[in-house]
N, C-alpha and C positions, 0 to 999 in steps of 0.2 A: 187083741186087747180084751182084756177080761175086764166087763162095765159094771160087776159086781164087784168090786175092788175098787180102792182108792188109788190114785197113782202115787209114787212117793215121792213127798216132798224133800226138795234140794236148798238147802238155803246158799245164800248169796255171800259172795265171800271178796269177790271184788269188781272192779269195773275198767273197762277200756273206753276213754273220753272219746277220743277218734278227736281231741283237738287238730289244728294243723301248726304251722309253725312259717315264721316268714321272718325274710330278711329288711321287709319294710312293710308299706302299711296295706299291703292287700294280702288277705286270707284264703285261701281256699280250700272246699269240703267238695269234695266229688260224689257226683250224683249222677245214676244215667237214668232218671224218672221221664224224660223226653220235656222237661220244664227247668225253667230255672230261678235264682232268688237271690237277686241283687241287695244287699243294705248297707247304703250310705249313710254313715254312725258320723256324728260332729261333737264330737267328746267336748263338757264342757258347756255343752247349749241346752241345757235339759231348766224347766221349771225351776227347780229348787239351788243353779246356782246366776243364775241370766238374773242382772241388775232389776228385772220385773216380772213376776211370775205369768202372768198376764201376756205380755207382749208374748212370750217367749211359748205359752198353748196355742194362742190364738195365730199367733205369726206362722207357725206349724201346720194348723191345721188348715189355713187358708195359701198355703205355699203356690198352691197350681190353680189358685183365682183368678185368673186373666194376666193377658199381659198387652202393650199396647198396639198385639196385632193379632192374638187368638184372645177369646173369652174363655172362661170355663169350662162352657158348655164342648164348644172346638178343641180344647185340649183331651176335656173328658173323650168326647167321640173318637177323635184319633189314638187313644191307648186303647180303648175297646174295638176299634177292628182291628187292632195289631192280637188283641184276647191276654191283653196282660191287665196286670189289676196293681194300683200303687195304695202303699198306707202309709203315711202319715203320723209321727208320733214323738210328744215330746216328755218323758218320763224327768225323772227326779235329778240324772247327774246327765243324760245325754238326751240329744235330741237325732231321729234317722228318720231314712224315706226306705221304703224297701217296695224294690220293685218285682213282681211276679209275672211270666210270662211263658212263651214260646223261645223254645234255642233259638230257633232261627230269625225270631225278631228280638234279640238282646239288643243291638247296637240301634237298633232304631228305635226300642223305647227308651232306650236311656239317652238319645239325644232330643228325643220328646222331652223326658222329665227334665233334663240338664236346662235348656232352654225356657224352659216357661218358669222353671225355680228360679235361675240367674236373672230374668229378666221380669218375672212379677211383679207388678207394680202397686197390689193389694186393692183392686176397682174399688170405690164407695158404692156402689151398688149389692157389689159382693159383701163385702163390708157389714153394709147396714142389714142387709140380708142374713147373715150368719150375727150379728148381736139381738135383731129383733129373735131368731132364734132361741139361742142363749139366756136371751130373759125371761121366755116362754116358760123355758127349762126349769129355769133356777123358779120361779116362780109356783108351779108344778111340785117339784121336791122341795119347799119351804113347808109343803100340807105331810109332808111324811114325817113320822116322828125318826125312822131309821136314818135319812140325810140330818136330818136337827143332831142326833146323838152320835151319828159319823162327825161330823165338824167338831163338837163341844170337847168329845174325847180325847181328837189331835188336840183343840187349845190347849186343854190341860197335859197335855202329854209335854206337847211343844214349844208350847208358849203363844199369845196371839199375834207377833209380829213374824214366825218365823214361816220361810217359805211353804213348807206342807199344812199350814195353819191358816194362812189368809184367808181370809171371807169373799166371797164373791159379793157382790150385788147391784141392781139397775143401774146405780148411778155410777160407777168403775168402770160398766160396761160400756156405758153411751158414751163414755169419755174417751175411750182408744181411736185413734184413729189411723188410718194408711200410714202416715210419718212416722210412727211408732214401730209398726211392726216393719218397716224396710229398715229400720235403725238396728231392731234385732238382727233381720236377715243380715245385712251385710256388715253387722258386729260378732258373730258368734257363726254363723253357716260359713266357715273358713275349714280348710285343713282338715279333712275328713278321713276316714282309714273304711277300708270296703272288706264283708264278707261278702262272697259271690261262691253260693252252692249252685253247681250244675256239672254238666258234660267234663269230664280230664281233659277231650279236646279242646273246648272252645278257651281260644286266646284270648280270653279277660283284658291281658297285660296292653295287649295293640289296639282292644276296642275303646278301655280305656281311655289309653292316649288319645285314640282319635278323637272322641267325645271330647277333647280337653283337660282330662283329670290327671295331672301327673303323679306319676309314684314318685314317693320318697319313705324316710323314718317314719315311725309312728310313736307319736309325740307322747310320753304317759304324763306328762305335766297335768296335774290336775288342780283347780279354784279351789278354797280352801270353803269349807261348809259351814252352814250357822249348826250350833249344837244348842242338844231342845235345852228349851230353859221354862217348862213348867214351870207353875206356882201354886195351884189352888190344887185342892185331893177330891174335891168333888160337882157337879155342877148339876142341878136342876133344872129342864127346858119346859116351860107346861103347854101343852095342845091341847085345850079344850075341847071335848069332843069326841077325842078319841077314844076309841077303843080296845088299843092295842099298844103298851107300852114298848120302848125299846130300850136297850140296857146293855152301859157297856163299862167293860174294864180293863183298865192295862197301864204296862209299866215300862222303862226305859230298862233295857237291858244290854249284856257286854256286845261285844262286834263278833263276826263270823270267826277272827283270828282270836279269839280269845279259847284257854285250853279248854273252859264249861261249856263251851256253843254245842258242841254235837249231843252234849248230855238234855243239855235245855232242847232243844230238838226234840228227841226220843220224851222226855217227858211234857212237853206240850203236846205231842202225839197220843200221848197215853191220858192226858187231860182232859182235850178236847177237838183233837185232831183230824178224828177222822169218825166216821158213821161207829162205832165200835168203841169210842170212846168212853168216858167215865162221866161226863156230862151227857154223851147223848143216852147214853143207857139210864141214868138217873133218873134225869131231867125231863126227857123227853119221854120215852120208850115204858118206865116205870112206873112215873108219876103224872104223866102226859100237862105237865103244864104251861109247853111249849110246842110252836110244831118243828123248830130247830134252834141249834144253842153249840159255837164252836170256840175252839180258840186258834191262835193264829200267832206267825214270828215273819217278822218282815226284816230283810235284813237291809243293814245303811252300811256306810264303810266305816265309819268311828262308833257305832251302836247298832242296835236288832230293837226292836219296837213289839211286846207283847201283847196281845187285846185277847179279850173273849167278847160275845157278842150275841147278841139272843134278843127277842122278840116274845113278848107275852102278852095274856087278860090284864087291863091295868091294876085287879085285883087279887093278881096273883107277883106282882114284882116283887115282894119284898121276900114271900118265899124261897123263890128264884135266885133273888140272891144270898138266901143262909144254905140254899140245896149245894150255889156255888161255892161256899166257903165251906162249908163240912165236906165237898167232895176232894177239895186241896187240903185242908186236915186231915184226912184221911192218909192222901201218897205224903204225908208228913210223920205221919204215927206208924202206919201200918207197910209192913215192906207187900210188894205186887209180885203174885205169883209167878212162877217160870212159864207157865203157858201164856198169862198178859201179854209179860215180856218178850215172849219168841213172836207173837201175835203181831205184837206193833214193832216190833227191831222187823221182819218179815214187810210187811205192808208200808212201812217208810224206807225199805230200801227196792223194795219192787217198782212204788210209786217213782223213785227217782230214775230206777231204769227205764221206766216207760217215757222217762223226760228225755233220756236218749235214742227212742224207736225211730230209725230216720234219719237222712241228712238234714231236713231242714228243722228239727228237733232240736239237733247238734247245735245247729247254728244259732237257735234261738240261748242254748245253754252258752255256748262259747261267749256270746256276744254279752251275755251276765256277767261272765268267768272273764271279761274285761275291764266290764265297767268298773268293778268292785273291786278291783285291784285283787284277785285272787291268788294264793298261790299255787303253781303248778301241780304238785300234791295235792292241791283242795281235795276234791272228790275219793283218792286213794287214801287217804286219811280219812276222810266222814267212812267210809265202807269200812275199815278198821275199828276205828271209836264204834261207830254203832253196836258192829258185833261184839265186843269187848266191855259195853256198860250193864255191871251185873243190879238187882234189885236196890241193894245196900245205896250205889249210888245215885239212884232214882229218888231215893227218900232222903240221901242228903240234898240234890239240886233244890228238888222242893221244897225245904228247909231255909236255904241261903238265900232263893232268890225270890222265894212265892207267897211269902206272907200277906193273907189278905190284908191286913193293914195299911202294906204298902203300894196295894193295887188303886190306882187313881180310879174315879167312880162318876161314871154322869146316866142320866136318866132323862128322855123324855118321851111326853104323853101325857095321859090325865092323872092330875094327882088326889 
């Protein structure tokens, strides 16, 4: 290898998912890493469609609180000499448990977890413990101006009654009780569909059943979603005090299946995507008026959700944001050069091969590439579009979709 030479660059031209494919609702991703990664997904049970947003974290997160023959503590202890580790999670359209361990103790953590899930009874102890927590929390992040302007932003994104919008606070908390979250449990923790990365050998399908879990279909029925219904284009939060203003912006934007998504992609990248961006070089890097300032696409299954987000001196905010609006007049006037372009078409499609480094990588993609009703092509498509969006179309997306005008605005900190 000759180290005075660069080596030469290959660009990316496509991708192998390593999806797997089944005749019902169990998946599997082979692995011989000597571990393995059970996730029990309950399609349907996530935050944003469970009759209480509330019930539906909290009920989750306190799943393996005791039951009325082990505690906590006794459950905890017994998955940790087995040396597995379980997490807990209830995101936006599903809620899952995923269990991590040793091969040769699969059947017996997952009759630990089965057990103390099925039969949890949510202790008041536990309970009271994990809200007097909670309010600790919430109480703590009400002194940040970044939590104040992360909430403010979704309201006006989403409206103030919709599920990613709800407010937390003391008195919602103390109000839950055990009755609640067993109402979730045994309303929505029904019917679940399993990825299990590990060993080719190990027969999943018999340990399964033993545990109790029958196979069948895997149900794509999905609850139909609140869709955002903003109102207001801007909101003011004031923190006396502070010192550090925080500043955000964003806008409702089309779904993943929509034919502009991969373009809007590629130019949120070239925005403010990633360390190389057009904001952080500006903003940050040039003018140092920030110590960081990004943007971001989240995707939903009927919409994608836009923000930028940045943290400043509270007498530097307004700057901050004319630097943000003449850096998107810019990719609106001016076409971006071929090396930009090959720079961030390169680094957003590298980034996503590194999301596939790994089985349990895979798994964490696939289990997206479910929720979101994806289509099989997903991935073999974005690798196509990506390489294929010339400058021209960069500075029309920017046009159609990104007028600051239209970008919803909230701020807080000292004014």
């Amino acid at each position: 290898m000759n180290r005075q030479q660069a080596p030469e660059l290959i660009s990316i031209k496509n991708i192998h998912t390593g999806f797997p494919h089944s005749v019902n609702n169990l998946y599997r991703i082979n692995s011989e890493e000597g571990v393995f990664k059970l996730e029990i997904v309950f399609p349907n049970a996530g935050y944003g469609l469970a009759d209480n947003k509330f019930h539906a974290l909290y009920g989750m997160d306190l799943l393996l609180s005791g039951t009325s023959k082990h505690n906590a503590s006794q459950i905890s202890e017994s998955l940790d000499l087995l040396g597995s580790y379980v997490f807990k999670n209830s995101d936006y359209y599903n809620a899952s448990i995923t269990i991590y361990g040793l091969n040769e103790h699969l059947s017996e953590c997952l009759n630990i977890v089965k057990n103390s899930m099925e039969n949890c009874i949510y202790p008041k102890n536990e309970l009271d413990t994990y809200k007097n927590v909670k309010i600790s929390e919430l109480n703590i992040n009400l002194n940040k101006t970044s939590f104040l302007a992360n909430r403010a932003i979704n309201e006006l994104l989403f409206g103030s009654n919709h599920p990613y919008s709800i407010k937390s606070n003391p008195e919602l908390i103390q109000s839950i009780q055990s009755e609640d979250l067993l109402k979730f449990k045994n309303t929505y923790l029904n019917e679940p569909y399993f990825i299990f990365t590990g060993p080719r050998s190990t027969d999943i399908e018999s340990i399964l059943n033993t545990n109790g879990y029958k196979l069948g279909l895997y149900s794509n029925e999905h609850r139909v979603e609140a869709f955002p219904n903003g109102i207001e284009f801007s909101q003011v939060i004031e923190k006396k005090g502070s010192t550090q203003n925080s500043i955000r912006l964003g806008k409702i934007l089309p779904a993943r299946t929509d034919s502009d998504y991969f373009k809007i992609s590629l130019f949120n990248l070239i925005l403010g995507g990633y360390f190389g961006s057009r904001l952080m070089k500006n903003i940050r890097e040039e003018k140092g008026l920030t110590y960081g300032i990004h943007s971001s696409i989240s995707p939903f299954k009927g919409y994608s959700i836009f923000k930028i987000s940045s943290e400043c001196n509270s007498n530097l905010t307004e700057i901050v944001k004319e630097e943000i609006g003449k850096e998107i007049e810019k990719l609106q006037t001016e076409l971006i050069s071929d090396e930009e372009l090959t720079v961030a078409r390169n680094y957003l499609l590298g980034n996503m091969l590194r999301n596939f480094d790994g089985a349990f990588n895979i798994s964490e993609r696939f289990k997206s590439y479910l929720e979101l009703d994806t289509e099989p092509n997903y991935y073999e498509n974005y690798f196509d579009s990506i390489n294929k969006i010339t400058a021209s179309e960069v500075l029309e997306i920017a046009n159609n979709y990104f007028d600051i005008k239209t970008l919803k605005y909230c701020i807080s900190g000292e004014l």
